[in-house]
N, C-alpha and C positions, 0 to 999 in steps of 0.2 A: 504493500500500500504506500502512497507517493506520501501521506501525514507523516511519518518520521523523517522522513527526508526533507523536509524543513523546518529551519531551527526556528525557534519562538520569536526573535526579533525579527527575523524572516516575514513570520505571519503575521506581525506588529507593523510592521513597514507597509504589507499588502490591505490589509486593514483601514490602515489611516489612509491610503491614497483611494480605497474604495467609497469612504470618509468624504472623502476630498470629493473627488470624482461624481458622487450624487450630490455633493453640494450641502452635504450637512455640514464642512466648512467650509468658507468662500476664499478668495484668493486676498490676499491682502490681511485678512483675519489671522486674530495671534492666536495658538490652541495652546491648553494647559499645559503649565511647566513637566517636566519627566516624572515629579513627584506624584503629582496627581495621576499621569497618564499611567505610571507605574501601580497606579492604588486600581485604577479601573481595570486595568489589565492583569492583575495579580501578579507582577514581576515586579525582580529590582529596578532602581532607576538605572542603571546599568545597564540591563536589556532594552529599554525605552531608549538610552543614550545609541544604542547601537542602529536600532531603528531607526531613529532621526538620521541619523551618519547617514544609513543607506538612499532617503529620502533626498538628504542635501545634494550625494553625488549625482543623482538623476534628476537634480533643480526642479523638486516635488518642491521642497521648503528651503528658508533659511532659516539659521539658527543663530541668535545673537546671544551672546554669555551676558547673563543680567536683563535681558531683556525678552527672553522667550524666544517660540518658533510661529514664523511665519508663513503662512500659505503662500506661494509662489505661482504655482502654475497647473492646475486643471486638465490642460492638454497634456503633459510630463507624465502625471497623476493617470491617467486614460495610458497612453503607453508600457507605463510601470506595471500593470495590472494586466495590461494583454501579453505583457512573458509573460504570463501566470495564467494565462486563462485556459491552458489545457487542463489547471488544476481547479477543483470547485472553488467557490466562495468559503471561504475559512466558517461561515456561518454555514452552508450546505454541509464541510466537513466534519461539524461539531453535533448535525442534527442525524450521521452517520452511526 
């Protein structure tokens, strides 16, 4: 089964740009610090930090130290998610 084959900030990264992508956040908009994204998601801030990373390089979002992260780009967010689209929706694979 292709679920263990992705690591957790993996499916945290594909999440938030699925997030992004329906527009539950808009571009320009700041989303919760790691702490909180970390409390939603049951992981360390650590795993959230990794996420974001992945996000930043594919100019999903940027990330300002002291200032949060930002929604960037929609169309990125749509790309990021179609490598992944041979795999379900991390919500399909949970309802597995």
């Amino acid at each position: 089964m292709q679920k263990a084959q992705i690591p957790t900030y993996e499916r945290i990264a594909i999440d938030l740009a699925n997030r992004i992508y329906d527009g539950k956040f808009k571009v320009g908009e700041k989303i919760h610090g790691r702490s909180t994204l970390a409390s939603e998601y049951k992981v360390s801030p650590e795993t959230v930090r990794r996420a974001i990373k992945i996000l930043e390089d594919v100019e999903i979002v940027q990330s300002t130290k002291g200032s949060g992260i930002v929604i960037s780009s929609r169309e990125n967010a749509y790309k990021y998610i179609h490598r992944f689209s041979n795999l379900a929706s991390i919500k399909d694979l949970e309802k597995q």
